[in-house]
C-alpha positions as CSV (number, residue, x, y, z in Angstrom):
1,X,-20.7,12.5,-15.6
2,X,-21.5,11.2,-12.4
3,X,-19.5,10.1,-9.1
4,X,-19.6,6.5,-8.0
5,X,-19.1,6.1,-4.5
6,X,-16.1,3.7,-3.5
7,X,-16.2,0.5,-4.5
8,X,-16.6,-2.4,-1.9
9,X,-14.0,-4.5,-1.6
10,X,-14.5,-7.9,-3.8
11,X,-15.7,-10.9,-1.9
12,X,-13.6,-13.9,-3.4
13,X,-15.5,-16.6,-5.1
14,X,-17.1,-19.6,-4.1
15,X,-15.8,-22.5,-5.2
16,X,-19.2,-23.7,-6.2
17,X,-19.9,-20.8,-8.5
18,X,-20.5,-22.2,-12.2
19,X,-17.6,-21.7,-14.7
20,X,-19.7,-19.9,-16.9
21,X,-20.8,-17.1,-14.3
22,X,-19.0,-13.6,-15.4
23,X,-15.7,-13.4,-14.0
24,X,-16.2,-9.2,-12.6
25,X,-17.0,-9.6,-9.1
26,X,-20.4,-7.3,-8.3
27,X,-20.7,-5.8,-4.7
28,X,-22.7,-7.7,-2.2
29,X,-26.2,-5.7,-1.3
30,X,-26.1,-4.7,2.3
31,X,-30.0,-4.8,2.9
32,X,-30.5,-1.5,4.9
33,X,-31.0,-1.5,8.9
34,X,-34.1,-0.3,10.3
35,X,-33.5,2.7,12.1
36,X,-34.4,0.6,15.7
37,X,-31.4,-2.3,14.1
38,X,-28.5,1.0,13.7
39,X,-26.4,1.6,16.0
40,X,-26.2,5.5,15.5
41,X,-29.6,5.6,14.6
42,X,-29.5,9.5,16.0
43,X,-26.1,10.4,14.6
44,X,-25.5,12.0,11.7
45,X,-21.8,11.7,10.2
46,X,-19.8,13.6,8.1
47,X,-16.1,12.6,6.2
48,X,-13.6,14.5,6.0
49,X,-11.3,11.7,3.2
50,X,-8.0,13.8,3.3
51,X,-5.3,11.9,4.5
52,X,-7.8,8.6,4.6
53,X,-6.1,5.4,3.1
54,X,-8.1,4.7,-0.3
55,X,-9.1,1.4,0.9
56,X,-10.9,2.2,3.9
57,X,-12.9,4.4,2.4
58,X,-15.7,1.8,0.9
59,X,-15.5,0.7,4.4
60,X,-16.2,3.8,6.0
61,X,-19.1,4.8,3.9
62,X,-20.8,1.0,4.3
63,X,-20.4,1.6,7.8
64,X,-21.8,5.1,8.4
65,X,-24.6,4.8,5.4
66,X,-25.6,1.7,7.7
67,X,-25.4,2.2,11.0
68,X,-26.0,6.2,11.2
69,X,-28.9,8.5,11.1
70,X,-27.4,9.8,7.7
71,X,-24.3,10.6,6.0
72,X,-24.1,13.9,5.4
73,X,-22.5,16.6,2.5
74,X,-22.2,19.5,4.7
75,X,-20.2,19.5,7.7
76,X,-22.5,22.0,9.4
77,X,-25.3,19.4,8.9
78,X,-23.0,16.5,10.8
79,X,-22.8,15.5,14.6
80,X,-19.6,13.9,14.1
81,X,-16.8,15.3,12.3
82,X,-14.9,11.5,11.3
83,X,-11.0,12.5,9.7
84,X,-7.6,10.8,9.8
85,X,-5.8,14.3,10.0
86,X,-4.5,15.5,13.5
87,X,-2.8,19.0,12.6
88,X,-5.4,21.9,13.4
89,X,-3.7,24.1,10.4
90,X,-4.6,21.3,8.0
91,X,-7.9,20.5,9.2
92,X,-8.6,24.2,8.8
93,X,-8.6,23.5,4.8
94,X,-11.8,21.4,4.9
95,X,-13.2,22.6,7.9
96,X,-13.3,26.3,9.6
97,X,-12.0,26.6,12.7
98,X,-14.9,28.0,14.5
99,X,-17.5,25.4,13.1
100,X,-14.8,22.1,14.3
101,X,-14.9,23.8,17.7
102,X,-18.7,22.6,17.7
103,X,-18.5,19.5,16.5
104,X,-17.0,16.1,17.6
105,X,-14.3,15.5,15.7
106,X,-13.0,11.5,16.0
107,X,-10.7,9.3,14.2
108,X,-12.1,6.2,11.8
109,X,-11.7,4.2,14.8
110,X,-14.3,5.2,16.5
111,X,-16.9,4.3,14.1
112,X,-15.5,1.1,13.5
113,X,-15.2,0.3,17.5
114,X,-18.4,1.8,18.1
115,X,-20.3,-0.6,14.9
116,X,-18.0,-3.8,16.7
117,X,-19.4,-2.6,20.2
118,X,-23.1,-2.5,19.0
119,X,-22.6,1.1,21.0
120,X,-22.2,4.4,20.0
121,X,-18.4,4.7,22.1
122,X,-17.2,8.1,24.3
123,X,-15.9,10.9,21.5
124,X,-12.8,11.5,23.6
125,X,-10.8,8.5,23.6
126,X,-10.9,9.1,19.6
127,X,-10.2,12.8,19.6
128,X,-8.7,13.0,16.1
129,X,-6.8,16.9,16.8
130,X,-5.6,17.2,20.3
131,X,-6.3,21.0,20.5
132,X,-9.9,19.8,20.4
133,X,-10.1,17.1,22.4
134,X,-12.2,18.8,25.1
135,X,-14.4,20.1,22.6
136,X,-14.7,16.8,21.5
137,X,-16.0,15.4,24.6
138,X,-18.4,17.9,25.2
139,X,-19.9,18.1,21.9
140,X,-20.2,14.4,21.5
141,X,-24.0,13.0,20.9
142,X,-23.4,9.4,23.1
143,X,-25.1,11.4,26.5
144,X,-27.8,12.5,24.4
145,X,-28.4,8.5,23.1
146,X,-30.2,6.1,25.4
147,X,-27.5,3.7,25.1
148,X,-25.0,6.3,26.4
149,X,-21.5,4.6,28.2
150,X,-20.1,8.1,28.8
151,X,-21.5,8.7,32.3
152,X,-21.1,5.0,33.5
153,X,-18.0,4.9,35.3
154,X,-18.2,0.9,36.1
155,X,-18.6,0.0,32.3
156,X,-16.9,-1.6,30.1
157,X,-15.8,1.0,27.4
158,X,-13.4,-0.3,25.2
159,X,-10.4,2.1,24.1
160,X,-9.8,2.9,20.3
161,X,-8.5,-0.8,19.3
162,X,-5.4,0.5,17.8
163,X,-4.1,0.9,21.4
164,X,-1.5,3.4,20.5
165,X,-1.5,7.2,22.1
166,X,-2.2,10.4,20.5
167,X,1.0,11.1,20.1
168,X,2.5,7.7,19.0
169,X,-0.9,7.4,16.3
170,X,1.4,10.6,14.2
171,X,4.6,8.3,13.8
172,X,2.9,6.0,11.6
173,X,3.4,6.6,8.1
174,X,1.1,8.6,6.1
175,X,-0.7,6.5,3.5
176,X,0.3,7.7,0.2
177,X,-2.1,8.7,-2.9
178,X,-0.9,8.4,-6.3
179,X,-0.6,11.6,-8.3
180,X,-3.8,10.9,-10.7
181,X,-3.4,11.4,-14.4
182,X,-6.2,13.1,-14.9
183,X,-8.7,14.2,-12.1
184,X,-11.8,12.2,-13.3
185,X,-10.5,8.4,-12.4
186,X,-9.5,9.3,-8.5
187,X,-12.8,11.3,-7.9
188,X,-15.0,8.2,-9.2
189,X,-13.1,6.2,-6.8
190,X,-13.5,9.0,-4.1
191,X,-16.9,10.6,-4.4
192,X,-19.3,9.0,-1.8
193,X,-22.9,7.8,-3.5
194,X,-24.5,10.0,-0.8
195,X,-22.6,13.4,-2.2
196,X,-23.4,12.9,-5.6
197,X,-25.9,15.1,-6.3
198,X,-24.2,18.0,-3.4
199,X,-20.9,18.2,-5.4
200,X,-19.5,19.8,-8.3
201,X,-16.7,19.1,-10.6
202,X,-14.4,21.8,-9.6
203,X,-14.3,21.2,-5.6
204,X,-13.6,17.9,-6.0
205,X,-10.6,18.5,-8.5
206,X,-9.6,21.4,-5.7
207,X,-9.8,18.4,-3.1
208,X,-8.0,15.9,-4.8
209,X,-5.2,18.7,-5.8
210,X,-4.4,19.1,-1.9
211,X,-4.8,15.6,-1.1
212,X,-2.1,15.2,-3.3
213,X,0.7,17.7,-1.9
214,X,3.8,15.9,-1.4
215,X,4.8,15.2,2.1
216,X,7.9,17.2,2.2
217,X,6.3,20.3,1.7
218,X,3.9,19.4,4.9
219,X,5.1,20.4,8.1
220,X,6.0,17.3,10.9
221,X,2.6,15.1,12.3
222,X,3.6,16.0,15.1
223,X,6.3,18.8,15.6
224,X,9.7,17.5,16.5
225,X,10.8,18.5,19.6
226,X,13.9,20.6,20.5
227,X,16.0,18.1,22.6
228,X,17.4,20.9,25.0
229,X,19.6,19.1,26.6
230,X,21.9,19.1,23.0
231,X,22.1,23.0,23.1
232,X,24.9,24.7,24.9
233,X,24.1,29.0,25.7
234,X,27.2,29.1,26.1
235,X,28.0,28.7,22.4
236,X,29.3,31.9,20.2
237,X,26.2,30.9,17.6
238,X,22.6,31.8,18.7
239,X,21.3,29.2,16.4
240,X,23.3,26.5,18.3
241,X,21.7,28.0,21.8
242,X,18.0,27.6,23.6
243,X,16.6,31.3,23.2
244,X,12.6,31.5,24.9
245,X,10.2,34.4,24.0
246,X,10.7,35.6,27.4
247,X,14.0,34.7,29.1
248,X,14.7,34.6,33.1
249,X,16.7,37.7,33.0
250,X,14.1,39.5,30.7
251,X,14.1,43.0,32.4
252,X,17.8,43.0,31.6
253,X,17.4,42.2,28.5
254,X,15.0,45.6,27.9
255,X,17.6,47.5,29.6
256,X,20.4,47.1,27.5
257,X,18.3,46.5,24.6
258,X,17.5,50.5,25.2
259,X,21.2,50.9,24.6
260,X,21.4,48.8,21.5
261,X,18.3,50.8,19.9
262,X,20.0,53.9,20.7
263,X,23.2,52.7,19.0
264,X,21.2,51.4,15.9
265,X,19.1,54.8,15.2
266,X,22.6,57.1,16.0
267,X,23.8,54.6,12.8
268,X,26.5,53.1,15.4
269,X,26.4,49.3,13.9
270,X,29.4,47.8,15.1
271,X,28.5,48.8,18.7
272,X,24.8,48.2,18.1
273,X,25.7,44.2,17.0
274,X,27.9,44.3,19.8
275,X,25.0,44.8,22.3
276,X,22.3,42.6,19.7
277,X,25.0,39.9,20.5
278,X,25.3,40.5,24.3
279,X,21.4,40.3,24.4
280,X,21.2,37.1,22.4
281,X,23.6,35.3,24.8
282,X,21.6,36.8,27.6
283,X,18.3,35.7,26.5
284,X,19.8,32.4,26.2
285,X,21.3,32.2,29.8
286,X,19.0,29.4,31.7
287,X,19.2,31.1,35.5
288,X,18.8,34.5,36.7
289,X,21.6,36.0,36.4
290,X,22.4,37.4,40.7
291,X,26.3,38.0,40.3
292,X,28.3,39.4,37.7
293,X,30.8,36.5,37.9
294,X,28.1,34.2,36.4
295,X,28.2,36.2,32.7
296,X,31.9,37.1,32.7
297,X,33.0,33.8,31.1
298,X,29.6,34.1,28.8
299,X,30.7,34.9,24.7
300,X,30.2,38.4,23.6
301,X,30.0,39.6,27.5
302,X,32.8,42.5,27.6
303,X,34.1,44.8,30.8
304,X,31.5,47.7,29.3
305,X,28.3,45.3,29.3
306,X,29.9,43.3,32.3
307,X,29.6,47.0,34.5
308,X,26.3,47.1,33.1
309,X,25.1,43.9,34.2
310,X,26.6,44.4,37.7
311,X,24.8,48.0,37.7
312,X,21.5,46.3,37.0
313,X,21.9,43.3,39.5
314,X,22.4,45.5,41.9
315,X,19.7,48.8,41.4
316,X,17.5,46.8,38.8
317,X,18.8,49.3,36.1
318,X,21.4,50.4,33.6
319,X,22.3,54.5,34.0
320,X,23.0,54.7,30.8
321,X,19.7,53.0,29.7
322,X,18.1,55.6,31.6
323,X,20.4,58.6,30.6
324,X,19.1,57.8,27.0
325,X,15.2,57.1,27.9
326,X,14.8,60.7,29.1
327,X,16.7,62.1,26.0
328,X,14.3,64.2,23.7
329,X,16.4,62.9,20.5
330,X,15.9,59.4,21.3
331,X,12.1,59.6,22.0
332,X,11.9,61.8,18.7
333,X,13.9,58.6,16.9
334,X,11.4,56.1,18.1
335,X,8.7,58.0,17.3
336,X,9.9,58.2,13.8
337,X,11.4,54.9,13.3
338,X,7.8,53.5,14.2
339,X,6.3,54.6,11.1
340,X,6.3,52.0,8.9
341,X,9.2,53.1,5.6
342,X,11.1,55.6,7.9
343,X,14.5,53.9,9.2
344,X,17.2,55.4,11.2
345,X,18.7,57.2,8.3
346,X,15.5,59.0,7.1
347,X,14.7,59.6,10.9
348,X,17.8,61.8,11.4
349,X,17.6,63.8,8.4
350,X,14.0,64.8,10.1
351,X,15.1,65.1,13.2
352,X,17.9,68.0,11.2
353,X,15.0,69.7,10.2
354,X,13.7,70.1,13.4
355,X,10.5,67.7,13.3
356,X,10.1,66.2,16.6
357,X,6.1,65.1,16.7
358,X,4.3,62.9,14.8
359,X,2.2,66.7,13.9
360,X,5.5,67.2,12.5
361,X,5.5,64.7,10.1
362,X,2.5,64.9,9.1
363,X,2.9,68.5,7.7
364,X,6.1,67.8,6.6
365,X,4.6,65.1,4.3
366,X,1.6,66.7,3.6
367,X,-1.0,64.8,5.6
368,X,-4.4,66.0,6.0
369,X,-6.9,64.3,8.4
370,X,-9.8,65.7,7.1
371,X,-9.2,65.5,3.9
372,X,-11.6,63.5,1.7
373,X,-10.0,60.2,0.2
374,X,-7.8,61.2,-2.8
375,X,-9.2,59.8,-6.1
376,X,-5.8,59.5,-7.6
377,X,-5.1,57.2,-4.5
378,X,-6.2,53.9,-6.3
379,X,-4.0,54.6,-9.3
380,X,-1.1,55.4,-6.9
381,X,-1.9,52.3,-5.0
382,X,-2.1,50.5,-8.6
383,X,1.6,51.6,-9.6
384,X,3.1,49.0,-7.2
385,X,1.4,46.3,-9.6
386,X,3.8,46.9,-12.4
387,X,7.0,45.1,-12.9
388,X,9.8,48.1,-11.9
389,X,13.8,47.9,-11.7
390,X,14.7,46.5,-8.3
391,X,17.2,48.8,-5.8
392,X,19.7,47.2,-3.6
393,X,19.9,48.2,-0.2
394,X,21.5,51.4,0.6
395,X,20.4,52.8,-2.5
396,X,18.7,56.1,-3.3
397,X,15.5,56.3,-5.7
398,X,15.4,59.0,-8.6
399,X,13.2,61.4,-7.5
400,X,11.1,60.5,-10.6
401,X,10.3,57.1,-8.5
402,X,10.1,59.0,-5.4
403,X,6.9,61.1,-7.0
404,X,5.2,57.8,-8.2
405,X,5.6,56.5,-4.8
406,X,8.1,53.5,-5.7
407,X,9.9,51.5,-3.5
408,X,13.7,51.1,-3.5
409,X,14.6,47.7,-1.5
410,X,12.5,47.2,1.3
411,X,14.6,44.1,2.8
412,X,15.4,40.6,2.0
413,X,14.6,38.3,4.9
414,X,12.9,38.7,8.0
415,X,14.3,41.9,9.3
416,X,16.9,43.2,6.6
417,X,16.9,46.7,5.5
418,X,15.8,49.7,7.0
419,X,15.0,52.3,4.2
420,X,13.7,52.1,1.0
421,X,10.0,53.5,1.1
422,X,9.3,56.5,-0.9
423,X,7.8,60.2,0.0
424,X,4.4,58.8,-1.2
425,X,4.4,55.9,1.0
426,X,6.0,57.5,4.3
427,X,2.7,60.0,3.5
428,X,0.4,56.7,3.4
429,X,2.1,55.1,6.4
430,X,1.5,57.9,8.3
431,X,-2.4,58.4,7.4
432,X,-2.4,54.5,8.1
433,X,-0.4,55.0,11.3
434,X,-3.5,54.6,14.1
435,X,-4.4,51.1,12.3
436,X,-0.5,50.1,11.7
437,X,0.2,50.8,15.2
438,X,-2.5,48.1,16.7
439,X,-0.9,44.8,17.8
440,X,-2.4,42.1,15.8
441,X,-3.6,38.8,18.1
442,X,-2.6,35.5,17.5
443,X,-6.5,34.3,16.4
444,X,-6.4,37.2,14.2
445,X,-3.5,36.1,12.3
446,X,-4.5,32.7,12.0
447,X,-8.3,33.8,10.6
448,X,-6.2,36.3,7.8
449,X,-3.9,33.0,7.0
450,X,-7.1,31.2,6.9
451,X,-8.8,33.7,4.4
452,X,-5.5,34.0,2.2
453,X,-4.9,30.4,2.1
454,X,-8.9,30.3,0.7
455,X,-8.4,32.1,-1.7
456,X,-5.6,31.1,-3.1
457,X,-7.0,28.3,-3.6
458,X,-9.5,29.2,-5.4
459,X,-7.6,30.7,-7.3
460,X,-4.8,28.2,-7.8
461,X,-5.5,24.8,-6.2
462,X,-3.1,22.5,-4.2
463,X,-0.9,25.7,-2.8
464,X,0.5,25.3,0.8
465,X,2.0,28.2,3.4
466,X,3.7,28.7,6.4
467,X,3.1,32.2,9.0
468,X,5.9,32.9,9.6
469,X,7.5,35.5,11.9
470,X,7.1,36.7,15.7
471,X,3.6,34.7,14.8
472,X,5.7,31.2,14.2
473,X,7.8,32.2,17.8
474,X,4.9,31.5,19.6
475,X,4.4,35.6,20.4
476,X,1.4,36.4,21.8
477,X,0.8,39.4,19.4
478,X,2.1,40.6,16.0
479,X,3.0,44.0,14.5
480,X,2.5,42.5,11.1
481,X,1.9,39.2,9.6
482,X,3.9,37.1,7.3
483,X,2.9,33.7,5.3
484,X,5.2,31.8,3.0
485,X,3.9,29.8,0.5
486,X,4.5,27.6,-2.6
487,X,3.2,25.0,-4.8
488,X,4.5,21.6,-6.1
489,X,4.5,23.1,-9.4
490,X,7.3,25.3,-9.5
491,X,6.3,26.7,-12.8
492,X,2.8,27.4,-11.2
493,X,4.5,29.4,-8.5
494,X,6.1,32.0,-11.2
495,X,3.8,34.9,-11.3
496,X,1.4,33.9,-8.9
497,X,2.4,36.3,-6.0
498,X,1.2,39.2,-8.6
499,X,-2.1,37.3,-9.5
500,X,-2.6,36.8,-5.9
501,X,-2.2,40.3,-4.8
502,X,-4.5,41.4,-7.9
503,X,-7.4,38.8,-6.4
504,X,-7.1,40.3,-3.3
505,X,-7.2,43.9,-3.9
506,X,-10.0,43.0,-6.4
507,X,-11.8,41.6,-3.9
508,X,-11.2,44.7,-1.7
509,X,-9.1,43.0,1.1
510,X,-5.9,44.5,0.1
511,X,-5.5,48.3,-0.3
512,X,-2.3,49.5,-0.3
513,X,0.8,47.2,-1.7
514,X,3.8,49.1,-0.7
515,X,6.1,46.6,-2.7
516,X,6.1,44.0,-5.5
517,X,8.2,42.1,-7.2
518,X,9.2,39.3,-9.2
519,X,11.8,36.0,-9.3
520,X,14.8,37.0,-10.2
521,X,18.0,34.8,-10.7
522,X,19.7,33.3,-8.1
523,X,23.0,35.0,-7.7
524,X,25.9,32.9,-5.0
525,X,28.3,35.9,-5.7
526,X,25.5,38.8,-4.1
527,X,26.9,40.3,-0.8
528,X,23.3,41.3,0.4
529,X,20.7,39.2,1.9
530,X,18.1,40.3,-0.5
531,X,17.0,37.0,-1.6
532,X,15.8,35.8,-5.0
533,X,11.6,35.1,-3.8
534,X,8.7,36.8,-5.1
535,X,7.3,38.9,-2.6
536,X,4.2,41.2,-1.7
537,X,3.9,43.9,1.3
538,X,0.7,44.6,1.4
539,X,-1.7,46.6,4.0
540,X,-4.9,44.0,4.1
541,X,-8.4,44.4,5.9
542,X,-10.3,41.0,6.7
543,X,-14.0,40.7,4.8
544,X,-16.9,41.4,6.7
545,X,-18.0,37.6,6.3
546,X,-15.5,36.8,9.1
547,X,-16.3,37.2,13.2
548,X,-12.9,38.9,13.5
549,X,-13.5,41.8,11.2
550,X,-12.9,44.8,12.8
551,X,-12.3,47.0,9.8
552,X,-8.5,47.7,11.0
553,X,-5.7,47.9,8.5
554,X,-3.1,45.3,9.0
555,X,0.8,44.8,7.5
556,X,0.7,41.8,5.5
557,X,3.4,40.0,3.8
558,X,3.1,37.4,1.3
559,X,6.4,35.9,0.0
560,X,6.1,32.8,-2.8
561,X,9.2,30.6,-3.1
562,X,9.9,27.6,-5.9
563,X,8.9,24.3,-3.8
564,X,12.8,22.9,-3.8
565,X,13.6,26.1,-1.6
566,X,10.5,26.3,0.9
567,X,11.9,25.3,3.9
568,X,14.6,28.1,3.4
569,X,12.6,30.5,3.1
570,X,10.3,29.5,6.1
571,X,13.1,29.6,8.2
572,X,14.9,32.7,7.0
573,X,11.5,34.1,7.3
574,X,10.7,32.5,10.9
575,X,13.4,34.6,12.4
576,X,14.4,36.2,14.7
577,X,17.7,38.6,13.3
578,X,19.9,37.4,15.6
579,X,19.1,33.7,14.8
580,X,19.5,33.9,11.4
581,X,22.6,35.9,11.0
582,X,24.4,33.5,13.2
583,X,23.1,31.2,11.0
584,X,24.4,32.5,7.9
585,X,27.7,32.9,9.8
586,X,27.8,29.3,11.3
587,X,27.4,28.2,7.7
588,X,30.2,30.4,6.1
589,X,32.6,29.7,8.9
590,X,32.3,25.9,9.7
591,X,30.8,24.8,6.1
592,X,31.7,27.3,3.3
593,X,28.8,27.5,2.5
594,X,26.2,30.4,2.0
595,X,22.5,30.7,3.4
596,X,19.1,32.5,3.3
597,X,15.8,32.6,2.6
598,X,16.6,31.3,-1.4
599,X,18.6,28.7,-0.9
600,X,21.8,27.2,-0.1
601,X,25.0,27.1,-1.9
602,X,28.3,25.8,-1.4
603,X,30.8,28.9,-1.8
604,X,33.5,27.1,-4.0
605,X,31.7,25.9,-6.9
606,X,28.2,27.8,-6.3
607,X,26.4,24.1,-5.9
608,X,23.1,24.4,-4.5
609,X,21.2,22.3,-2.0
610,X,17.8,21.9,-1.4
611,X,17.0,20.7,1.8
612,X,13.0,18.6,2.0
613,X,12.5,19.4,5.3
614,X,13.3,22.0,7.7
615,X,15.2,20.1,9.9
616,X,17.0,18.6,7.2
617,X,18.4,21.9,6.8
618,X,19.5,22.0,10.1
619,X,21.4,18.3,9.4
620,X,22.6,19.6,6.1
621,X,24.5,22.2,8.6
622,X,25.5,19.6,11.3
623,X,22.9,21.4,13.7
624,X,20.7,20.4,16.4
625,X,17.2,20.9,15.7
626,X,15.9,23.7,17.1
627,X,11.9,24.7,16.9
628,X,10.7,28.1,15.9
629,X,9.8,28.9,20.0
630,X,13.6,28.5,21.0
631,X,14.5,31.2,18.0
632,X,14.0,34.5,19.8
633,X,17.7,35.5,19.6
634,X,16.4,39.3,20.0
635,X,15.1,41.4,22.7
């Protein structure tokens, strides 16, 4: 059937109007403006109605359709981009990146200020995203208009007429639209006359269904701040203490973190914590640290890491750190522990056979170079598709699974586990190694969240995610990427981390998935951290029809939680270690309670809680907020 644009709004009656006229109210006719009469009679305008109050829209439309060249369907085809949303990660779902980088992109204001003005008004005092404000400026048409303000520095430009700064304009509240009953009433009221005939059935369902995502499971417009001044370093609990990407004292921070990677790979865990701890208070510690008196009254800081700390303020290095750096076993380690699936345990077994090179591995495993690809390699890749037994951690596999490349438990939240990857897949890790090894940049992992967000919609409307991560941190690069997401539905979320993965490797983005598996019920009594989600590891290659293709293999992990437990998993999942296993220890010492990535539950009676916001977890803990950049508890 089709779309009717929105309605005007109804002009109340006269009362002179007969008693028999019919009591519907019709629309006035707005006779149409010749094109000398408009006042963006260059200017064509595209809407972007997400987030835009219902009732403005008729206005909107009447306004544009009048006073503009044209109103277009196409945002490619617009000179103005005209949207209520600030956040560039949800503009991103109606608008690529790349293409609102070469547009002007202004709140509703400025059409209505610049129709009151009888002048098309500067672009930048109506910047609708901040991060594209000087884009904005400079791709606005008013210098190209003979009626252009922009250059006058003595005239009279009004400012938007709500009066109220960027960031004050994201504390208002968000207009709300009603869940529709069935999609056909809201797009009649939604559908612009002009984009009748341009618009099909299915995208404007798909539009309505993420209009329609409840607030809660949107991130903060805009980001709460961290207030700093709340958070003590010298607190035993990381997530109660300020912890930057880089620290001042980051140099010692690499030198004893040397020591604790040493520890870790020899299997040494109580005196590797000891030294993850030491580092986290470190990293935390707001001056540069010039005397060993100033970390002596620090938590975690003993006589052994105290000596260090005074060796290294005065020669700039630890001897120790340096002892093991030159040590042939501990480069061998490394080198083996940075193949993606072999952990400390599975490095020292090789390291007892006397591999020591990467050469070493690779005919260990069997890896040929030259070898053409393997035709049984898609059915091998396939095997990780089916539903299999899960493994806890610590665990061996039957060597039955071993031969059809299974995974044992590869890991619960962000940085659990260490082994768990079969034969098969240490032999694919290693032919993937050259592509695994390249650090992935921050514009690349916000084009793959792009893609993967795009389809998932298509294939199941209204979803939202999270990256999470080193990504989420604010680091500059990546070894792998990770995105949570979920759906209001949680019965739509059950199963769709399988049909996901199956879309993408259909579609040739993903070629290897190294581990899948299902919901599984939540269990307070478990002593691991392996939580309850649906999760995907994956090894995924961007399409050619994006500028950042390179054709390099990258780690992706997708991980689907049940909408009443998003937030928890976003934030088990944001990391870093050290943050969130203080975490789970702040809330089993001070609460009783148990935390990760699946939920929360009170320990006495297994009650759950299911926090709607992030922070709100952080309340439900009697924490201070802290943001994902003051999380990097680790080295």
């Amino acid at each position: 059937m089709p779309f009717k644009r929105p309605a005007p709004e109804p002009h109340p009656r006269s009362a002179s109007q007969s008693e028999s006229s019919s009591s519907i109210l019709r629309p006035l006719k707005h006779a149409r403006l010749d094109s000398s009469e408009k006042v963006l009679s260059n200017v064509t305008l595209y809407i972007v109605q997400a987030k835009l109050d219902p009732s403005s829209l008729p206005e909107l439309f009447r306004l544009a359709e009048r006073h503009a060249q044209r109103l277009c369907s196409d945002a490619n085809d617009a000179d103005v981009i005209i949207t209520a949303i600030h956040m560039k990660r949800r503009l991103e779902r109606h608008i690529p990146w790349n293409l609102a980088k070469q547009k002007a992109i202004v709140t509703p204001q400025w059409l209505r200020d610049s129709v009151k003005q009888k002048k098309p008004l500067p672009c930048g005092d109506y910047a609708a995203v901040e991060e594209l404000r000087t884009e904005t400026v400079e791709n606005c048409p008013d210098c190209n208009l003979a009626s252009c303000v922009c250059g006058d520095s003595d005239s009279d430009v009004e400012t938007p007429s709500s009066h109220v700064p960027f960031e004050e304009k994201h504390l208002q509240p968000r207009p709300q639209i009603p869940r529709p009953t069935s999609p056909t009433p809201a797009l009649e009221l939604l559908t612009p006359r002009s984009l009748r005939m341009d618009t099909n059935v299915e995208a404007m369902v798909k539009q309505t269904a993420e209009d329609n995502i409840p607030v809660r499971l949107l991130p903060p417009d805009p980001p709460i701040p961290t207030r700093l001044d709340k958070l003590d370093y010298t607190s035993r609990y990381s997530c109660q203490r300020a912890s930057p990407l880089v620290c001042p004292n980051q140099d010692l921070v690499r030198e004893l973190d040397i020591v604790h990677r040493s520890r870790a790979m020899e299997g040494e865990e109580r005196s590797a914590l000891s030294y993850e701890r030491a580092i986290s208070v470190i990293k935390a510690y707001p001056q540069r640290i010039t005397s060993v008196s100033q970390v002596q009254k620090l938590p975690f800081i003993g006589q052994k890491t105290g000596t260090m700390v005074e060796q290294f303020v005065n020669t700039g290095k630890i001897d120790e750190a340096q002892t093991i750096l030159a040590s042939d076993r501990f480069k061998a380690l490394s080198l083996f522990t940075s193949i993606y699936g072999i952990g400390p345990n599975t490095a020292r077994r090789l390291y007892s056979f006397g591999l020591r090179t990467i050469n070493d591995l690779e005919v260990y495993y069997g890896v040929e170079r030259d070898d053409p690809p393997d035709p049984a390699q898609s059915e091998l890749h396939e095997l990780d598709m089916q539903k299999r037994p899960q493994y806890w951690r610590g665990q061996d596999q039957s060597a039955t699974d071993r031969k059809r490349g299974k995974l044992g438990n590869f890991g619960g939240e962000k940085g659990e586990g260490d082994e768990g990857l079969g034969d098969s897949w240490i032999r694919v890790a290693l032919e993937l190694r050259e592509d695994l090894a390249v650090k992935i940049p921050r514009a690349e992992v916000e084009e793959m969240g792009r893609i993967g967000m795009a389809e998932l919609d298509e294939l199941e409307p209204g979803c939202v995610s999270t990256i999470v991560g080193g990504y989420r941190r604010g680091k500059p690069e990546s070894n792998d990427v990770d995105i949570v997401f979920t759906h209001p539905d949680a019965e739509v979320v059950k199963g769709l981390c399988k049909r996901f993965v199956r879309r993408l490797y259909e579609r040739g983005m993903v070629s290897h998935v190294m581990h899948l598996s299902g919901f599984h019920g939540h269990n307070p009594l478990r002593t691991t951290h392996w939580d309850s989600l649906e999760k995907a590891l994956t090894v995924f290659t961007l399409p050619t029809s994006t500028p950042f293709h390179n054709g390099v293999r990258r780690r992706l992990d997708l991980i689907f939680a049940p909408p009443e437990v998003y937030w928890t998993a976003v934030i088990g999942w944001s990391g870093s270690i050290m943050f969130q296993r203080d975490l789970r220890q702040w809330a089993k010492d001070k609460l009783a309670m148990k935390f990760d990535s699946s939920g929360i539950t009170r320990r006495y009676d297994s009650k759950m809680f299911f926090p709607k916001t992030e922070k709100e977890a952080f309340d439900l803990f009697g924490l201070e907020w802290v943001e994902p950049k003051w999380r990097n508890a680790d080295a």
